[in-house]
C-alpha positions in Angstrom: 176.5 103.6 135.6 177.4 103.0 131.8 175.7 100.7 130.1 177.3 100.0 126.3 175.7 98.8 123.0 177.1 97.3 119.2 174.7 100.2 118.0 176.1 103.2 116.0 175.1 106.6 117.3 173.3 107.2 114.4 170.1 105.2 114.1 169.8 104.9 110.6 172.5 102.8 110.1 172.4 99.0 109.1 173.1 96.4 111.3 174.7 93.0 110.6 171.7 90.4 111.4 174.1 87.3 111.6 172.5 86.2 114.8 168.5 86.1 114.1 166.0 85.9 116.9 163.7 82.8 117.7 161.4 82.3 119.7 160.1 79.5 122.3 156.6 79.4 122.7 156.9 81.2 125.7 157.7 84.1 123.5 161.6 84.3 124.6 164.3 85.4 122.1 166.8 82.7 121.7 170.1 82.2 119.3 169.9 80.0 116.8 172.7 78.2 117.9 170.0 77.2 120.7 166.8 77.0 118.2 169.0 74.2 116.4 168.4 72.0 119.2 164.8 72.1 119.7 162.5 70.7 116.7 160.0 73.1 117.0 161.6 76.5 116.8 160.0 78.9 114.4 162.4 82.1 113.4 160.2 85.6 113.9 160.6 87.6 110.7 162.9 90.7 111.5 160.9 93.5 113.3 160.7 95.8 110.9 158.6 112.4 137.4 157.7 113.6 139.3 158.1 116.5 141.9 158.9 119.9 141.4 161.9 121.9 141.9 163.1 125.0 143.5 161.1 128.3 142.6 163.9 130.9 143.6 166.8 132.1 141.8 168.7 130.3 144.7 167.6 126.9 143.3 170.2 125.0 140.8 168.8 126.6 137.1 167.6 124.4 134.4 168.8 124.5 130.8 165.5 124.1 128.5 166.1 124.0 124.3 163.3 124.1 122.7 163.5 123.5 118.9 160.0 125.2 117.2 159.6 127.3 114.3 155.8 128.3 115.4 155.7 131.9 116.4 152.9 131.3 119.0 154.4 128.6 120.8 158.1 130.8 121.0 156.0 133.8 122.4 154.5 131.1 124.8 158.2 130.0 126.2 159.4 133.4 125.7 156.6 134.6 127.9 157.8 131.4 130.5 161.4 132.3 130.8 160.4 135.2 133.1 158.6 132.6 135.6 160.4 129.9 136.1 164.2 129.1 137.3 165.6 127.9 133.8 168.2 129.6 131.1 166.1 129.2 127.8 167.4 128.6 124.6 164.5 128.5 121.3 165.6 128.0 118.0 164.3 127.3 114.4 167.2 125.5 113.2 168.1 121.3 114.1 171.3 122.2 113.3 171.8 124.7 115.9 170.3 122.7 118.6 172.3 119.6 118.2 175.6 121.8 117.9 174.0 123.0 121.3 173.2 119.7 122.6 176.6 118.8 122.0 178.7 121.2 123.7 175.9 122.4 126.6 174.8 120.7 129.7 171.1 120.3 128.5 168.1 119.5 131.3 164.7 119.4 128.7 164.4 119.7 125.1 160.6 120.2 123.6 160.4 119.7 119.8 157.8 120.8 117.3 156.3 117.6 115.4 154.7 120.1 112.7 152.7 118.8 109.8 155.1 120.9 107.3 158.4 119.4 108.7 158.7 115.6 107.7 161.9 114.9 109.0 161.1 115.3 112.5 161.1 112.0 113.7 164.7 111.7 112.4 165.9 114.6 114.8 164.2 112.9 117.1 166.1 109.9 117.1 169.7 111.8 116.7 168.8 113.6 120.2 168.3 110.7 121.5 170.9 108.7 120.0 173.3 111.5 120.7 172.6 112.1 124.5 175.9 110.9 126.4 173.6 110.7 129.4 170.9 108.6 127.7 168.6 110.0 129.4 167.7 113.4 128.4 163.9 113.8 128.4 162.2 114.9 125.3 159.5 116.0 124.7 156.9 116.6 121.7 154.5 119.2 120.5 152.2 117.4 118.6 148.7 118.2 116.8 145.5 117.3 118.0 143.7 115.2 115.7 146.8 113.5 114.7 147.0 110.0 116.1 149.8 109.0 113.7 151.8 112.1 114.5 151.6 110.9 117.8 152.3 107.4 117.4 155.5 108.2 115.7 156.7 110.2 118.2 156.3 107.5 120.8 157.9 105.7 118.2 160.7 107.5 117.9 161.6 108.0 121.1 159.6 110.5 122.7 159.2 110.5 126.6 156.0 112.6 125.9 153.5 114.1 124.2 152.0 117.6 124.8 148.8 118.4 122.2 148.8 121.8 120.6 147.6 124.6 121.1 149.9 124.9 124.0 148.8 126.0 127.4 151.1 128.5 129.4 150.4 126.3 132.9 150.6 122.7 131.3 153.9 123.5 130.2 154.8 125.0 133.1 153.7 121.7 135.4 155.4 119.5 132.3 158.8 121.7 132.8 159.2 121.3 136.8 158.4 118.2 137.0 160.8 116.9 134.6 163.8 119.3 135.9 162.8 117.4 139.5 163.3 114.0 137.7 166.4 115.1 136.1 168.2 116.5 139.4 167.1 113.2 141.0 168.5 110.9 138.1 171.9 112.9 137.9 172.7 112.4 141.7 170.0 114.7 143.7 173.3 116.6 145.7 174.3 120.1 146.2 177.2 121.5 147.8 176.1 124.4 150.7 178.7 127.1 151.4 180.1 125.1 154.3 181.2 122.3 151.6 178.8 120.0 152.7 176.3 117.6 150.7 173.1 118.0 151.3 170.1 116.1 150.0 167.6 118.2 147.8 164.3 119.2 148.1 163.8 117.6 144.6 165.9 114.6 145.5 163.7 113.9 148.7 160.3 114.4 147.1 161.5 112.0 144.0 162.5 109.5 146.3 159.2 109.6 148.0 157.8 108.9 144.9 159.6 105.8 143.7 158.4 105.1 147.2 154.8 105.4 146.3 155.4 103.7 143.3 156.5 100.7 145.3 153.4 100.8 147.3 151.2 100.8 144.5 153.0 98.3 142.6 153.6 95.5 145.5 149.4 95.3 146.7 149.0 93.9 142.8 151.9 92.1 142.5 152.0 88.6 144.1 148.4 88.1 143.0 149.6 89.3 138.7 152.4 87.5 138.5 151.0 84.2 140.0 147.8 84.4 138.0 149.7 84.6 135.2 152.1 81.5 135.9 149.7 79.6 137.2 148.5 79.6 133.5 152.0 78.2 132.2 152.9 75.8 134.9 156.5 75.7 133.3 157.7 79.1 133.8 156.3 78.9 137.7 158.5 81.3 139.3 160.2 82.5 136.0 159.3 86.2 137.0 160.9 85.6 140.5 163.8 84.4 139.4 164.5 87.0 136.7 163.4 89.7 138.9 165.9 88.7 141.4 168.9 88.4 138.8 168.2 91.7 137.1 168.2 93.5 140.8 171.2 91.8 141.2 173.0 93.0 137.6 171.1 96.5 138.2 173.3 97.0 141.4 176.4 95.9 140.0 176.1 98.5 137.3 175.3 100.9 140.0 172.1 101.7 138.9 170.4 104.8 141.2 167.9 104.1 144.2 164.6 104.8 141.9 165.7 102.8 139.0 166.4 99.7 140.6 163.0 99.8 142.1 161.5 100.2 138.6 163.5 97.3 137.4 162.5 95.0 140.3 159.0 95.7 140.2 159.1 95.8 136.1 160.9 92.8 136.1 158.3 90.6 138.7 155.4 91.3 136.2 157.1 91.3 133.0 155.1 88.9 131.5 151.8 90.1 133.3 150.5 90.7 129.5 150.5 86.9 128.3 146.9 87.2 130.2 145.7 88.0 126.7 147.7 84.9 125.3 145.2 81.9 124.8 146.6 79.5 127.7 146.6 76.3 125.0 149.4 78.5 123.0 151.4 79.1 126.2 151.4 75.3 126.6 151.1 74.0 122.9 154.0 71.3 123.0 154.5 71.5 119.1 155.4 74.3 116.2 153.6 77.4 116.4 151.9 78.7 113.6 152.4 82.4 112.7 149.0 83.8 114.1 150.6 81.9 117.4 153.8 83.5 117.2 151.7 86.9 116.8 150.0 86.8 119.4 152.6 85.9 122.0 154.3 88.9 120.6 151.7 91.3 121.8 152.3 90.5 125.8 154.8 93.4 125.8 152.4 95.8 125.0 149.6 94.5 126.5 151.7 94.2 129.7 152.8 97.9 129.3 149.1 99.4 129.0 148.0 97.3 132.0 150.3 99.1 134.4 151.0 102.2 132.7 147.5 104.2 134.7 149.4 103.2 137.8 150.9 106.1 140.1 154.2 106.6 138.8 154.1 103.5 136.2 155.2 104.6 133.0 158.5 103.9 134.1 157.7 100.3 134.6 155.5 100.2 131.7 158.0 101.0 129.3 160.7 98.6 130.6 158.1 95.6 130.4 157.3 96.8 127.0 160.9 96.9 126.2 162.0 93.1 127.7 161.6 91.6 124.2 164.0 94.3 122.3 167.2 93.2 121.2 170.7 95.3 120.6 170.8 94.9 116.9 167.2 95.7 116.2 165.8 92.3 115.7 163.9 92.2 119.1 160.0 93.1 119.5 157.6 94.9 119.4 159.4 98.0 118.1 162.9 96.7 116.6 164.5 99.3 118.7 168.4 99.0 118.5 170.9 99.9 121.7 170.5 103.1 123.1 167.0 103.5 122.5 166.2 101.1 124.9 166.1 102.0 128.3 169.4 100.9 130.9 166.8 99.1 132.8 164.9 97.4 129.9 168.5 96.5 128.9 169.0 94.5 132.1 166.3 92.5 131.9 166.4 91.3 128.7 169.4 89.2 129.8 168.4 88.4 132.5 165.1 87.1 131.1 167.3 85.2 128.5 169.4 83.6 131.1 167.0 81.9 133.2 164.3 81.1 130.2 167.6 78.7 128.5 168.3 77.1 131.9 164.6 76.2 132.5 161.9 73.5 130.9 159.5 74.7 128.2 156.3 72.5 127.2 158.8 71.3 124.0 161.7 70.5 124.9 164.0 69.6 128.4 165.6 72.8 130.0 169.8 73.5 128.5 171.2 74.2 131.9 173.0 77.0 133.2 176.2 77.0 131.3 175.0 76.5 128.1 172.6 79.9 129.1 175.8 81.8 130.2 177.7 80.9 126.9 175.2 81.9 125.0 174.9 85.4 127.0 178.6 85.5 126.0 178.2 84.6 122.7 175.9 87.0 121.6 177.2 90.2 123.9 177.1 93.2 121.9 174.8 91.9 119.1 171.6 90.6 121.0 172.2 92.2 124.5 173.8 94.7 126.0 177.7 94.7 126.2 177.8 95.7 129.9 174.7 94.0 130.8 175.8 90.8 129.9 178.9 91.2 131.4 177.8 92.1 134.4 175.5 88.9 134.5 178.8 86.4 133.8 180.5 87.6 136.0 178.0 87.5 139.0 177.5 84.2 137.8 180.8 82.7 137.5 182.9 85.2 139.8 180.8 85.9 142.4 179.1 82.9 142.7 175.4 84.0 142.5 172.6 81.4 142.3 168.7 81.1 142.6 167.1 79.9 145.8 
């Protein structure tokens, strides 16, 4: 599964903002082609795993860089590389580790976010942007009484956070468990000496886990999602309806087992956070002001920390948090730009798109289906996702796909 973008690999380049976002009172990015046609349109200013794996040699070995120029926490991984089934390299030098990034299969990559070393959220962000997988995990070493160390880590792109002084058997839990997650996003298969596939240990106990994660999820979801619509009687059965397109432009881009049950269950409760929105904005029939439109953007977030504590629900958390971004940076609540976003996050912005322009808002009469697909078109590759959005025209108008 491949999903493209408009955005450079490098992620502090400009991007052309020909197409600005608006917003319906619903909070829903729309073109201005679209925001022409309704009175009371308002443009946003521009925003700024789980098992473990083998412990013999036997096992499939991980490749671990870690990129620190602390002594104490080398000797820690140095000290590591004895226990566990993984080739190690450490290094001092970003230069060194992207070269190796770029020409070696890479599992894991822990960084150093040290006081002394201010451009580390910019290697950050190349890792991230230069990942042909897009989804090599990362993770952070950050201080302890830092918050905004750690909030710009998060914000640039770090899957997690481990607090410093670092512990010998946290890393050790943090390092299996993401080599599991890897094995089981890159296929879960090995070939035995007979030349036959056979499903992992890893493989099995991830999938048991997205399991779980369905089980937790589906006892609170009916009752979220139609709380919260029953709040906004015009986007009754909006979550539905999106959930059930982006499952269905998830498994045309192939999308594994595990991540189509994150989007699913992501996409169901996506707006679960406008439960902090008053209900008389949700409804208001007329201009927002700009304390409105502020608080409508905070249902991402708020969505995102309501599920996050769940067993297994960061992955959810961060694609409901993620709905709202847009390809060229203009989206909310982060102004991420392409392949910082998530594949899955990616999938449901157009599909949240495509069935908020074909429906009825408080303001204005719904556009219709076409008009929702051309406008998908028109803005492929600078709102939404290349492959995304081509994926959703063509189940639309090839394959015939409709809501019930």
């Amino acid at each position: 599964m491949h999903l493209s973008s408009a955005a450079a690999t490098k992620p502090t380049c400009s991007f052309p903002q020909s197409v600005p976002p608006f917003s319906d009172s619903a909070g829903r990015d729309l073109p201005e082609s679209l925001a022409a046609r309704t009175p009371y349109f308002t443009p946003f200013p521009e925003a700024g795993r789980p098992s473990s794996p083998s412990e013999t040699s036997k096992g499939p070995r991980g490749r671990v860089l870690v990129l620190d120029r602390d002594p104490r926490d080398r000797t820690v991984f140095q000290d590591l590389s004895q226990a566990l089934p993984v080739d190690l390299v450490i290094t001092d030098s970003h230069e060194e580790a992207l070269s190796r990034l770029g020409s070696q299969k890479t599992d894991l990559v822990f960084l150093d976010a040290h006081p002394r070393e201010s451009h580390w959220p910019d290697i950050l962000r190349t890792i991230k942007a230069q990942d042909p997988s897009k989804g090599l995990p990362v993770l952070l070493f950050v201080p302890a009484q830092d918050p905004e160390v750690k909030k710009k880590g998060l914000e640039a792109g770090a899957d997690d956070l481990i607090v410093k002084p670092l512990l010998a058997e946290e890393l050790t839990a943090k390092i299996k468990r993401y080599l599991a997650w890897e094995r089981m996003r890159k296929g879960g298969f090995e070939k035995s000496t007979g030349g036959s596939a056979f499903r992992t240990q890893e493989a099995e106990e991830a999938e048991k886990r997205a399991e779980s994660l369905q089980r937790s999820l589906k006892r609170i979801l009916h009752q979220m999602a139609l709380s919260v619509e029953m709040r906004e009687p015009y986007t009754l059965g909006h979550q539905q309806r999106v959930a059930d397109l982006a499952l269905a432009v998830g498994r045309e881009l192939d999308l594994p087992q595990a991540s189509l049950a994150a989007l699913f269950s992501a996409a169901k409760i996506h707006d679960l956070g406008k439960m902090v929105v008053p209900v008389e904005i949700l409804t208001k029939p007329t201009r927002l002001s700009t304390g409105e439109f502020d608080l409508i953007r905070l249902h991402p977030e708020a969505g995102a920390a309501l599920v996050e504590d769940l067993e297994n629900g960061r992955s959810v958390a961060r694609i409901i948090l993620e709905h709202h971004e847009r390809i060229n940076g203009s989206g909310y609540p982060k102004g991420l730009r392409g392949d910082q976003m998530l594949p899955e996050s990616r999938i449901l912005a157009v599909a949240d798109a495509v069935e908020a322009i074909c429906n009825q808002r408080p303001y204005r009469h719904p556009f219709g289906l076409e008009l929702a697909l051309d406008e998908i078109e028109k803005n492929q590759g600078l709102l939404y996702d290349a492959s995304a959005a081509e994926a959703c025209l063509g189940l639309f108008r090839k394959k015939g796909f409709r809501w019930k």
